[in-house]
N, C-alpha and C positions, 0 to 999 in steps of 0.2 A: 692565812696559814694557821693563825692561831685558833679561828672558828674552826676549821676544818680537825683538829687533833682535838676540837675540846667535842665535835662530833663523835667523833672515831670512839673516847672516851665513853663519851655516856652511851650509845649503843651496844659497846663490849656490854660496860654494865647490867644493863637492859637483858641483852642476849645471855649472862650469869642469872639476872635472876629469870628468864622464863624456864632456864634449862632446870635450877634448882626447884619450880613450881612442879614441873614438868613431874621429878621424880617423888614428890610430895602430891603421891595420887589417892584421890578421898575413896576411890574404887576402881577394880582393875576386874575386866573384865574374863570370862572363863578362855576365850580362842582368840585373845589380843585387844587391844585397845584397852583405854583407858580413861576415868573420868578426872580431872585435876580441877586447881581451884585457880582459873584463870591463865592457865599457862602462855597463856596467846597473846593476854593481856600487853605484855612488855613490847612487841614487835610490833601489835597495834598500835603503838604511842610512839616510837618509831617512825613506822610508817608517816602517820599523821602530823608528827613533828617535822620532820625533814622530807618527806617527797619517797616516791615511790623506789627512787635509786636505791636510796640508802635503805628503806628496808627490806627492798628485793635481797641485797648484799649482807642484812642481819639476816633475814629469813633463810638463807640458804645456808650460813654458817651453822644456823640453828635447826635445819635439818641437818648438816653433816654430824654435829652433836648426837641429834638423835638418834642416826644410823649407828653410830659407836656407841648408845647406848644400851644400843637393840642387836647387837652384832649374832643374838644368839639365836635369831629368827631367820639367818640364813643356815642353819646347820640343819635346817630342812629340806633342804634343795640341794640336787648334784649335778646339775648343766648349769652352766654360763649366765646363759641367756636368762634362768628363771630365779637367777640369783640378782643379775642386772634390773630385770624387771619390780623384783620387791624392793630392791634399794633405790629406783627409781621412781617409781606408784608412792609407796608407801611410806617414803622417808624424804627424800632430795626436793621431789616434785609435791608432793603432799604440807610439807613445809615453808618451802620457798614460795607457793603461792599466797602465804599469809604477807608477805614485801606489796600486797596490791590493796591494801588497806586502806591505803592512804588516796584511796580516789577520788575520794569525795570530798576530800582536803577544801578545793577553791568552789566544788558547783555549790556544795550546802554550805551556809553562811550558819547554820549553829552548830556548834562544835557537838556537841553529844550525840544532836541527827548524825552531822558526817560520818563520828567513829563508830555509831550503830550500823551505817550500811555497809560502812568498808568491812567492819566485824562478820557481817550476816554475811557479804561477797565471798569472802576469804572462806569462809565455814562451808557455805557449796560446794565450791572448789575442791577443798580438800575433800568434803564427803563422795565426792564422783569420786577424786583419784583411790579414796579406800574401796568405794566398791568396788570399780574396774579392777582392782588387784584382786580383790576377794573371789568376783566370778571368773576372774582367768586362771591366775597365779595359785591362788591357794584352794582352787574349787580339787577335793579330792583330799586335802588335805583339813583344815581344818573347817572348808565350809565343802558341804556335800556335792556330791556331782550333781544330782540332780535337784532341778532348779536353783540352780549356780547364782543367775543375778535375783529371783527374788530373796535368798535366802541372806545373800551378800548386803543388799538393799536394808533388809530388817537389821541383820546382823550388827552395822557400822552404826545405824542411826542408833540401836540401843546407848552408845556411848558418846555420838555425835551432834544428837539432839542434844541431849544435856549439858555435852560442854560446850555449845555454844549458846545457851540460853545464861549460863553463867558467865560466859564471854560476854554478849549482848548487856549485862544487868550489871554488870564489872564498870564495864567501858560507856554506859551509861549516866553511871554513879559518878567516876571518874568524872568524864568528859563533862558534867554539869558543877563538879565541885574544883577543878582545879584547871586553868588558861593554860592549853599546853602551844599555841600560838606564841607565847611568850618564850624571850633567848632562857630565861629559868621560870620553870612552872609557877605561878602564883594560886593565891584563893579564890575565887570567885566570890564574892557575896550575896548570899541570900539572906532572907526571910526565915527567921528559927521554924514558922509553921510549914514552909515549903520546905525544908533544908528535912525537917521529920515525916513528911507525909513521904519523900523520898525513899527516906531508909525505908519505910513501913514496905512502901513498896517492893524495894527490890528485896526484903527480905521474904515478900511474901511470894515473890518470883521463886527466892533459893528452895525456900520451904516444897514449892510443889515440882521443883524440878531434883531434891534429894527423896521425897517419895516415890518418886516414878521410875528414879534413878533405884532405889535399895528395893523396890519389888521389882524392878528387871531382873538383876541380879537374884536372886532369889528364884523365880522362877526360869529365866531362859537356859543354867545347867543345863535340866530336865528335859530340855528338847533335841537334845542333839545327841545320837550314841557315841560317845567315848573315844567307844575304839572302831567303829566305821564310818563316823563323821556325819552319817546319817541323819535327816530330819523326823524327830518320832513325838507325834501330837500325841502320843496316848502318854508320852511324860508329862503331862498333865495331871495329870491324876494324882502322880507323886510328890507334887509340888507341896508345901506347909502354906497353903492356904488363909488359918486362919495369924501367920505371921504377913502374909502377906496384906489383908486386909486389913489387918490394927495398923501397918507403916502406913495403907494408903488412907484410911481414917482419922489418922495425927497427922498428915502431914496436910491432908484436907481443910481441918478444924484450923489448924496453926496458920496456913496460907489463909483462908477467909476471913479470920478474926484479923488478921494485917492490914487483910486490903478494906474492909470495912474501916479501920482507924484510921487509914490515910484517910481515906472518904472525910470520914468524920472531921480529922485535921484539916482539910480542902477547905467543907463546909463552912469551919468557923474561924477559919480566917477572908 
């Protein structure tokens, strides 16, 4: 009884803080979505700690959260049915598939493989369930009638790749640094050279995934007309260019000079 309440506990936990990453977004995109710093991370651990039940049962809480976070994306819609469908695509089901995380729990025997697959599994998941919504639900609205699923496809992944390359490089980090097999998380020990070739690493992950991220933004506005939702390639043209090149050029320089250090750390230990 007393394992199970002191479960209950630390997942509400857990499920407070992914809600509060959630709205602590590093970029929010122009027609929905958004990029956060890990938000997935806490349901991942989760998962992974307790079994698929239990974060099937956080995940879906933490989509209902979501959906009252976002209540203001159904004032789009006037049937039933295409109100049910975004609360269900886009929110219920698009969240609640993150509780399958935890799959790789017993087949991978290293902790950081495991929560890298259940992370990458879960991210699929949900990116099908934003598109399917995009080219059905919202095609007309804010993704164009015509060509519905490529646009949807491009659309989601602007925001979907990224957060889950950060999700991946999180739960990575994570999963290598602290035994979450353990009834309370412990340290892992490493090696000071391995423990910093690490960081190098995953920062050099962040670095090229916040370039790729702030020239999206930057330029995908300019694709899409405003006010017909339309796909218009000659916004191209309009795009600030040479802001966009200096982001992907730091963020280039900064990502390669990391992963070269790690290298180098590898090397001489």
């Amino acid at each position: 009884m007393q394992s199970k309440i002191r479960k209950m506990a630390e997942c509400s936990m857990l499920v407070a803080l992914a809600t509060v990453l959630s709205v602590l977004k590093l970029v929010e995109m122009p027609y929905g979505g958004s990029i956060t710093f890990a938000s997935m991370l806490p349901i991942v651990i989760i998962a992974y700690r307790h079994g698929n039940g239990w974060g099937l049962t956080s995940a879906l809480l933490y989509g209902v959260i979501q959906q009252l976070l976002g209540l203001n994306s159904l004032s789009y819609f006037t049937t039933w049915y295409s109100i049910l469908a975004v609360i269900l695509l886009d929110y219920v089901l698009a969240f609640t598939v993150l509780g399958f995380s935890g799959a790789f729990r017993k087949s991978v025997a290293t902790q950081s493989h495991a929560m890298i697959l259940g992370s990458l599994l879960v991210c699929v998941l949900r990116y099908v369930l934003h598109t399917v919504a995009g080219c059905t639900v919202w095609a007309g609205l804010s993704i164009p009638t015509e060509a519905a699923l490529i646009y949807s496809i491009g659309y989601n992944a602007t925001y979907m790749l990224p957060e889950t390359i950060i999700l991946l490089i999180t739960a990575a980090y994570l999963g290598s640094m602290l035994d979450f097999r353990r009834n309370i998380p412990t340290r892992v020990h490493m090696a000071q050279g391995k423990r910093s070739s690490l960081v190098c690493r995953a920062l050099s992950g962040l670095f090229a995934v916040v370039g790729v991220t702030v020239a999206t933004v930057l330029i995908f506005p300019y694709m899409q007309d405003g006010k017909t939702g339309d796909f218009i390639l000659h916004g191209l043209f309009a795009v600030n260019w040479v802001a966009v090149l200096i982001t992907l050029a730091a963020a280039a320089i900064s990502s390669l000079a990391l992963w070269l250090a790690a290298r180098k750390i590898d090397r001489a230990g």
